[in-house]
Backbone as a chain_set.jsonl record, in Angstrom:
{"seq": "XXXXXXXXXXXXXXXXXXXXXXXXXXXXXXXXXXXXXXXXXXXXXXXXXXXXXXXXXXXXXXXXXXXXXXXXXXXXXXXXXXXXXXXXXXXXXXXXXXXXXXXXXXXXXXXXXXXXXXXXXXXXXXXXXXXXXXXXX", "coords": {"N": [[-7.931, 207.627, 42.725], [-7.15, 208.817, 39.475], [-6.339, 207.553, 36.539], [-4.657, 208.575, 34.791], [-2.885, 209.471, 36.845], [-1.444, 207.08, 37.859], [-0.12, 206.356, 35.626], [1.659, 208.295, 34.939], [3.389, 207.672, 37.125], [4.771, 205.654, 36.009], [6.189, 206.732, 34.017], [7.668, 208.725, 36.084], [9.214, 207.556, 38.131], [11.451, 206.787, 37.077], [12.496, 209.166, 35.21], [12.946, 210.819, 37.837], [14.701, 209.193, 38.933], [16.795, 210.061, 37.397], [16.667, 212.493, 37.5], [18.01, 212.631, 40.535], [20.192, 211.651, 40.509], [21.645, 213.093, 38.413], [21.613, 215.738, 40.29], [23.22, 214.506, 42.974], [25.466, 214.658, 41.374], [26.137, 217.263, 40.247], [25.822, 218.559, 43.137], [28.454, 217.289, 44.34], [30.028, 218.773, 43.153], [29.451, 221.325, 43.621], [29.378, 223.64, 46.347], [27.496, 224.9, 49.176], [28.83, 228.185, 50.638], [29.642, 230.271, 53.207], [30.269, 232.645, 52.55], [29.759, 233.027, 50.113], [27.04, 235.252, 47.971], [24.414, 234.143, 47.261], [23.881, 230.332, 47.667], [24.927, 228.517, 45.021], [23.084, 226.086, 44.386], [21.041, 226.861, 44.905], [19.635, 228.911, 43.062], [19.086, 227.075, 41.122], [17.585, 225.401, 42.346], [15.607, 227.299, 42.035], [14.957, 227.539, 39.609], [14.103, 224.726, 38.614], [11.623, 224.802, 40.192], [10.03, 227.142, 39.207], [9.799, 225.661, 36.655], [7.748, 223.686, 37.807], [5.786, 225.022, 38.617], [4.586, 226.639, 35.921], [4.705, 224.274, 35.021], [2.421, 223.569, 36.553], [0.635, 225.456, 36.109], [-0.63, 224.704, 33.882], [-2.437, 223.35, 34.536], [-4.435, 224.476, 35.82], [-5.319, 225.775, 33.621], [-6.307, 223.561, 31.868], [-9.211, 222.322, 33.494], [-11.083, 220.909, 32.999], [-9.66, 218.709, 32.417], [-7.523, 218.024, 33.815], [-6.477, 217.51, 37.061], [-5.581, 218.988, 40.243], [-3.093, 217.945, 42.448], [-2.057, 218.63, 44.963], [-3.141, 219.381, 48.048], [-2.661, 221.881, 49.304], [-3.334, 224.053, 47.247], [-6.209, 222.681, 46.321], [-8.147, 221.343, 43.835], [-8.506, 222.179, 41.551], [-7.334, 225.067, 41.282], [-7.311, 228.188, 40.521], [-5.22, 230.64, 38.09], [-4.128, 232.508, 39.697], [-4.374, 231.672, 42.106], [-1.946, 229.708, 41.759], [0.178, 230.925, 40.467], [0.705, 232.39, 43.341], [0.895, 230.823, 44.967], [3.018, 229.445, 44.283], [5.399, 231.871, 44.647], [5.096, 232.41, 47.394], [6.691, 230.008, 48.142], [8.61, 229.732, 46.866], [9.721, 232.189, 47.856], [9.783, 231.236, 50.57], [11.614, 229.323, 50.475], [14.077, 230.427, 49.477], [15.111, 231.544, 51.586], [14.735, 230.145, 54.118], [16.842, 228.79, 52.859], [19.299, 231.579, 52.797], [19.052, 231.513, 55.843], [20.335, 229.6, 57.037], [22.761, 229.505, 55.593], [23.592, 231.895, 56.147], [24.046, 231.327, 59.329], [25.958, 230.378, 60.034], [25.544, 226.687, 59.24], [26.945, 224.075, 58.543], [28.696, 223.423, 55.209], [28.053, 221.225, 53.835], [25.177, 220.369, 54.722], [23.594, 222.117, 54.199], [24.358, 222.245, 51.234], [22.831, 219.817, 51.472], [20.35, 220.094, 51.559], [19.315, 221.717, 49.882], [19.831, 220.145, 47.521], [17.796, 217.947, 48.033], [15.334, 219.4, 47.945], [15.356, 220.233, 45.53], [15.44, 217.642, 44.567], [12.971, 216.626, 45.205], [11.376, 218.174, 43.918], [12.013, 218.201, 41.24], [11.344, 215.69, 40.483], [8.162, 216.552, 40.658], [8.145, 217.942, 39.008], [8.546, 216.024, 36.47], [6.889, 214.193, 36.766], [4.251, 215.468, 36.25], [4.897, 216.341, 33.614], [5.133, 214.152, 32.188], [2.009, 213.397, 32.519], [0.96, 214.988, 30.055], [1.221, 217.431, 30.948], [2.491, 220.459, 30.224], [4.849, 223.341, 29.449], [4.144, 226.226, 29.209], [3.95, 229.643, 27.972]], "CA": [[-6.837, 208.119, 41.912], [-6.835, 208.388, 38.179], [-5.271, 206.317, 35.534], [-3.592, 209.567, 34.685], [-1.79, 209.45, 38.117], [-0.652, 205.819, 37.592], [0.562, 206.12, 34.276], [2.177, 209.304, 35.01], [3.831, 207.341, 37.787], [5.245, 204.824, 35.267], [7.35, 208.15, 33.673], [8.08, 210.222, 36.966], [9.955, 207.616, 38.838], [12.753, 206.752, 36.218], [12.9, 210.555, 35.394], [13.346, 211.099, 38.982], [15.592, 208.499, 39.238], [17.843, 210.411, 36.203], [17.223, 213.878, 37.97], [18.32, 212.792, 41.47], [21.511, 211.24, 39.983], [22.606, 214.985, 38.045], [21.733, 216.574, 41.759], [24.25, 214.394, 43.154], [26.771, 215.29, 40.577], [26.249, 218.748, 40.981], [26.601, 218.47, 44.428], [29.275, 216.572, 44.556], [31.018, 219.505, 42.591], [29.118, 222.644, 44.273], [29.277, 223.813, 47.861], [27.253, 226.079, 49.109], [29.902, 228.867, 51.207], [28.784, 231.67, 53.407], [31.088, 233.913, 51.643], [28.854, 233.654, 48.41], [25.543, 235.886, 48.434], [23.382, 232.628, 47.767], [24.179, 229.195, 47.022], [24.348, 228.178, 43.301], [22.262, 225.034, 43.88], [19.361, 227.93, 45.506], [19.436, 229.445, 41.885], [18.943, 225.285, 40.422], [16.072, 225.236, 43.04], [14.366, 228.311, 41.914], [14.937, 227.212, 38.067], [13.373, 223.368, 39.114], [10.079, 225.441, 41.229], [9.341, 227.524, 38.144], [9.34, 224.891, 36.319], [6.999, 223.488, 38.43], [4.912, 226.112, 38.811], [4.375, 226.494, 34.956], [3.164, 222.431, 34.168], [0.999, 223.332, 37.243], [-0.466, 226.725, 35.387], [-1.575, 224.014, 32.865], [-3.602, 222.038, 34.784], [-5.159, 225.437, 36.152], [-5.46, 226.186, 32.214], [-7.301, 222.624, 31.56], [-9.383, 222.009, 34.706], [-11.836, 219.279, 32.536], [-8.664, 217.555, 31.707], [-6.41, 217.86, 35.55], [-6.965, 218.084, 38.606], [-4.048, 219.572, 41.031], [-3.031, 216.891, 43.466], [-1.51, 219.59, 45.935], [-4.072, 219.846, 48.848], [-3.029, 223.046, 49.601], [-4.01, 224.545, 45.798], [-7.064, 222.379, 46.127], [-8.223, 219.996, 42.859], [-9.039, 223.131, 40.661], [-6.832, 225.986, 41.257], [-7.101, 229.313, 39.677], [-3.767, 230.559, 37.886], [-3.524, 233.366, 40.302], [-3.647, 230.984, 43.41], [-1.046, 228.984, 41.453], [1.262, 232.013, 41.153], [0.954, 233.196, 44.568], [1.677, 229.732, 45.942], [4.265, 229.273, 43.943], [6.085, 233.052, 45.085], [5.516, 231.962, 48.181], [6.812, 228.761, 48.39], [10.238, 230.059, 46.628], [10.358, 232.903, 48.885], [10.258, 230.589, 51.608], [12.826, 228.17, 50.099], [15.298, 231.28, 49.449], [14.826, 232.701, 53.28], [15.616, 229.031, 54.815], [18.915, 228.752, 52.372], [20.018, 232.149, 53.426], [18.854, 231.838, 57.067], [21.103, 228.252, 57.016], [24.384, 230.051, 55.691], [23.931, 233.164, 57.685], [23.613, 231.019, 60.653], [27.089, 229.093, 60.086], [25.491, 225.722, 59.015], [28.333, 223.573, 57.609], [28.434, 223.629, 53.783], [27.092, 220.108, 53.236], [24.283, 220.255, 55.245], [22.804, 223.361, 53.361], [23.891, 221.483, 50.035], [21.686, 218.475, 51.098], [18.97, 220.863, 52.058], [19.509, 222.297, 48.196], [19.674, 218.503, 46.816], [16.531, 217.297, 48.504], [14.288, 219.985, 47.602], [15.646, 220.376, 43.474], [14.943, 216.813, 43.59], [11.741, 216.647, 45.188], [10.456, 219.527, 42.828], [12.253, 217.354, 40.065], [9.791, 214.435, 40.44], [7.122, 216.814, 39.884], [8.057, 217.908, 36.946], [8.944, 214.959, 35.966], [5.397, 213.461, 36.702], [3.664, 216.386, 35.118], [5.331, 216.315, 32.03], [4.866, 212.708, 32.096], [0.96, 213.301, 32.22], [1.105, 215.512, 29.08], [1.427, 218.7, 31.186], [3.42, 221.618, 29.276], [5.598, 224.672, 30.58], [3.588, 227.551, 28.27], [4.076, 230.651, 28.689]], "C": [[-7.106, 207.774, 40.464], [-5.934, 207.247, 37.449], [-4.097, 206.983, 35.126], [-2.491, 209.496, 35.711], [-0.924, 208.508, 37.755], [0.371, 205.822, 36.475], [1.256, 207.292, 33.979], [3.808, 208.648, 35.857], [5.125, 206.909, 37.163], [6.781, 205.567, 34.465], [8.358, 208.505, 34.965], [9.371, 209.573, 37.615], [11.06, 207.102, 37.981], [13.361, 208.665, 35.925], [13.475, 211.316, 36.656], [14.173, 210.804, 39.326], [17.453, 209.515, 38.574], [17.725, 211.916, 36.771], [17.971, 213.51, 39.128], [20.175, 212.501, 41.439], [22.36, 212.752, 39.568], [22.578, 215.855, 39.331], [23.192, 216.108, 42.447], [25.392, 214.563, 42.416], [26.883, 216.439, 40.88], [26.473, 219.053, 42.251], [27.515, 218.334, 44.908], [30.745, 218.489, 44.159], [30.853, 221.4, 43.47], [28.556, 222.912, 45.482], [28.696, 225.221, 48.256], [28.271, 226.863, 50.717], [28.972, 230.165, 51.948], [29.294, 232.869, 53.154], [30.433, 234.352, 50.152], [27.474, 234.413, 48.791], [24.295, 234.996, 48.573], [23.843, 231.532, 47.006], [23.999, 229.416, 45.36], [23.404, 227.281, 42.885], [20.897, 226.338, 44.17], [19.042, 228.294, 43.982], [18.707, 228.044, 40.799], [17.611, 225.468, 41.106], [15.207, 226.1, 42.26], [13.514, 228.251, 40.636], [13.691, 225.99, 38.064], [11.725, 223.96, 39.584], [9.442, 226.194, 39.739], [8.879, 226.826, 37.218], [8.082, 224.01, 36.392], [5.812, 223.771, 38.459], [4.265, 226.311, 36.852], [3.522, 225.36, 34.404], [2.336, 222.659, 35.101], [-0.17, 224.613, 36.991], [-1.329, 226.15, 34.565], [-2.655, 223.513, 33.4], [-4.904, 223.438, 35.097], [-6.194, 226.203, 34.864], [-6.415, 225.085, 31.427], [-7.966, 221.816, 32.64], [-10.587, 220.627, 34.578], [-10.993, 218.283, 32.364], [-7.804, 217.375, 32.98], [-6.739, 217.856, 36.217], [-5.65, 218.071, 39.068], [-3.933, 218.579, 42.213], [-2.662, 217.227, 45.286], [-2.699, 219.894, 47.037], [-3.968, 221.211, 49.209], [-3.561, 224.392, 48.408], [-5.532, 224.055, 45.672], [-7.331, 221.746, 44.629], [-8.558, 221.335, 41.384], [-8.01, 224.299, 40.997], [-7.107, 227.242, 40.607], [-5.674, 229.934, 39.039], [-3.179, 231.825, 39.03], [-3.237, 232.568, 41.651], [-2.058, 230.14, 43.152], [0.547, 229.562, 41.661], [1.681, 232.187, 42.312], [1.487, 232.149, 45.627], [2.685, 229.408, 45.759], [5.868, 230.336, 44.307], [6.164, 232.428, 46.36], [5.934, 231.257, 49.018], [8.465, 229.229, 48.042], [10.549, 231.056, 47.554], [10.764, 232.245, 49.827], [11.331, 230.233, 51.736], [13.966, 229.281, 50.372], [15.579, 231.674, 51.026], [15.779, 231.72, 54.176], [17.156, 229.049, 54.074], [19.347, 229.958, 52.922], [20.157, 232.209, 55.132], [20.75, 230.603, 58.103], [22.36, 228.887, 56.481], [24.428, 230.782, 55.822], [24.607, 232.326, 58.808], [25.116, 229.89, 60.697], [26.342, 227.893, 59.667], [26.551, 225.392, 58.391], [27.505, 223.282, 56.04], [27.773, 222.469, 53.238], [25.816, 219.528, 53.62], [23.512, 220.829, 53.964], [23.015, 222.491, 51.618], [22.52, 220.302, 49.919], [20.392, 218.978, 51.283], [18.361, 220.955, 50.648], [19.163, 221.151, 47.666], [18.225, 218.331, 47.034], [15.43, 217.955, 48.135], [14.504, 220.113, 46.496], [15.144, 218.741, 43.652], [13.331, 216.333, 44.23], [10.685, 217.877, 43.91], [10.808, 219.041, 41.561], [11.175, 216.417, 39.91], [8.515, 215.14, 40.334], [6.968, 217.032, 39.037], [8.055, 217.001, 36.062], [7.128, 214.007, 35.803], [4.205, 214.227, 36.121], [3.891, 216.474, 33.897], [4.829, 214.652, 31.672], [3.278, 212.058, 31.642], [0.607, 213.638, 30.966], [1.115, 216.663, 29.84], [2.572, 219.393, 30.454], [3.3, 222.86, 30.071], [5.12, 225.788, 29.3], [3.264, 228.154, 28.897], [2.7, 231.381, 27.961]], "O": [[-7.285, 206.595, 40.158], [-5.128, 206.398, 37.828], [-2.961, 206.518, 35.039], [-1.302, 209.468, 35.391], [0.209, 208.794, 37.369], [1.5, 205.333, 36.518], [1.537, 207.463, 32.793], [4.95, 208.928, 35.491], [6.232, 207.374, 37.436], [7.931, 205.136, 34.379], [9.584, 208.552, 34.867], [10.391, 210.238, 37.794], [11.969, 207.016, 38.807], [14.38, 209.189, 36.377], [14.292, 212.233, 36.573], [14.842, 211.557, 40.033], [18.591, 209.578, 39.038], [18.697, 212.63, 36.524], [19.036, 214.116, 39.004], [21.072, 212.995, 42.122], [23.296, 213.31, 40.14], [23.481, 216.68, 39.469], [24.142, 216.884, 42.547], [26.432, 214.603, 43.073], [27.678, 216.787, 41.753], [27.369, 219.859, 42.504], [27.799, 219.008, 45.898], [31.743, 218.956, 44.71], [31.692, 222.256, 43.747], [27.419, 222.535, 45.767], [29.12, 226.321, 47.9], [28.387, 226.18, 51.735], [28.017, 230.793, 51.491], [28.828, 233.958, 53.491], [30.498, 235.345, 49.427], [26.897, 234.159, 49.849], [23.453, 234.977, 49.471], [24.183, 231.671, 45.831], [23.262, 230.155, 44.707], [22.875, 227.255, 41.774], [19.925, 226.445, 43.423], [17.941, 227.849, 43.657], [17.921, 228.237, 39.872], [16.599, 225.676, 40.436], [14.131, 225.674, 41.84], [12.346, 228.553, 40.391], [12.564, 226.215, 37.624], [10.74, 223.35, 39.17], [8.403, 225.745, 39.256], [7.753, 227.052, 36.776], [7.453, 223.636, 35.402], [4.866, 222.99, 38.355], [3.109, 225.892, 36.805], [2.459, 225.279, 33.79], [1.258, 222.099, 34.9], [-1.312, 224.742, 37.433], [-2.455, 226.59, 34.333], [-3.7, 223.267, 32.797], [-6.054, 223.362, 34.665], [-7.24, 226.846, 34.956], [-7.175, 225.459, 30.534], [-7.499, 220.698, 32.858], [-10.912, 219.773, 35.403], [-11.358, 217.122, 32.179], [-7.344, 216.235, 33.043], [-7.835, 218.416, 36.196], [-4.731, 217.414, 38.579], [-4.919, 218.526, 42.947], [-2.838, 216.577, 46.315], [-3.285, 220.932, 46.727], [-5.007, 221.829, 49.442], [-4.064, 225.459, 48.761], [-6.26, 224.798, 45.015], [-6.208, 221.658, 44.133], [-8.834, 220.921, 40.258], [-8.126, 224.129, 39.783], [-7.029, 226.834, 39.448], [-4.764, 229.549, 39.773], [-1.974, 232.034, 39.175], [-2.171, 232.685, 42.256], [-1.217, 229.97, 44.035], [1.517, 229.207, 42.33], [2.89, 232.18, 42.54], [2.155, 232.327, 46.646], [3.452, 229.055, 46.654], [7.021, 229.904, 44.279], [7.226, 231.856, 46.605], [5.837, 231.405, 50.236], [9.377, 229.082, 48.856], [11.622, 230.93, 48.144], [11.934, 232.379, 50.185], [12.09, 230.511, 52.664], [14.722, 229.138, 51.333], [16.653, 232.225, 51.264], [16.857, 231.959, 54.72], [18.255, 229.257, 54.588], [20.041, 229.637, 53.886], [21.092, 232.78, 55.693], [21.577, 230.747, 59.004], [23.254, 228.649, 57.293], [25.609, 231.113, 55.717], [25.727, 232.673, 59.182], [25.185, 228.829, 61.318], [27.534, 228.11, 59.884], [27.165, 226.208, 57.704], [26.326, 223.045, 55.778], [26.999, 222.588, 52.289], [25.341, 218.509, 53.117], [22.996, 220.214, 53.031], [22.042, 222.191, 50.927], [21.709, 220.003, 49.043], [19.397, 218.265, 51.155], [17.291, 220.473, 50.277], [17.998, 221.112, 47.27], [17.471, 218.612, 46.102], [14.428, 217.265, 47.947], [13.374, 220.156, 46.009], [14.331, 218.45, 42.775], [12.624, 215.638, 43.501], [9.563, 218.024, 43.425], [10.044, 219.345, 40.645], [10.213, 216.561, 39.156], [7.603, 214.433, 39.906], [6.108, 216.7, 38.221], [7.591, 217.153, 34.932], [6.564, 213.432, 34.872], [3.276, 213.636, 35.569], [2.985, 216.7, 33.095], [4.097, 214.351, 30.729], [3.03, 211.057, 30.971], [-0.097, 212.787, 30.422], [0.886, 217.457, 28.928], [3.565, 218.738, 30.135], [2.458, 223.33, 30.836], [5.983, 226.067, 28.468], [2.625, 228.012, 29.939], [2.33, 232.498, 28.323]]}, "num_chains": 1, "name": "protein.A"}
């Protein structure tokens, strides 16, 4: 492991700490209903993944300076694998939230579903930005 990793670390998990905290607020306040077309946190998720997806175009963008930690992108990526993993990683995400309030789940389940994945996808950003990764478009 790099030094980069470590000292990325040193950032990600206070940042993490300070995203997982605003999840539970938001939570606390927004339920997802199977009367709405899709949750509001699903829309937070998708915001959080792009995000994501962007500091990890960088590394794809400086491949002497990153490497991608994601085994399934592999240590080098190209930006089109980056894209395409990233589409279909949110498609996924969106499919399970609607499949979960189609399917009756009770409303705080499907929130913690929502929670857990915005703040896992928080801590990456959070640890990417942390490295010097940047969301350029």
């Amino acid at each position: 492991m790099s030094i980069n990793f470590f000292r990325g670390l040193r950032f990600a998990i206070p940042l993490g700490l300070i995203g997982w905290a605003l999840i539970i607020a938001l939570a606390l306040t927004v339920r997802a209903h199977a009367d709405e077309p899709t949750p509001k946190l699903e829309w937070a998720y998708q915001a959080v993944q792009a995000a994501d997806m962007l500091t990890t175009l960088d590394i794809a963008k400086h491949p002497q300076q990153f490497q991608e930690t994601n085994a399934l992108l592999g240590t080098h990526p190209s930006q089109g694998a980056v894209v395409g993993y990233f589409a279909a990683i949110g498609g996924l995400h969106y499919l399970i939230t609607r499949e979960l309030v189609n399917g009756g789940v009770p409303a705080p389940i499907v929130t913690a579903w929502e929670c857990v994945t915005i703040g896992v996808e928080s801590a990456y950003v959070g640890h990417n930005y942390s490295i010097g990764l940047r969301m350029k478009f």
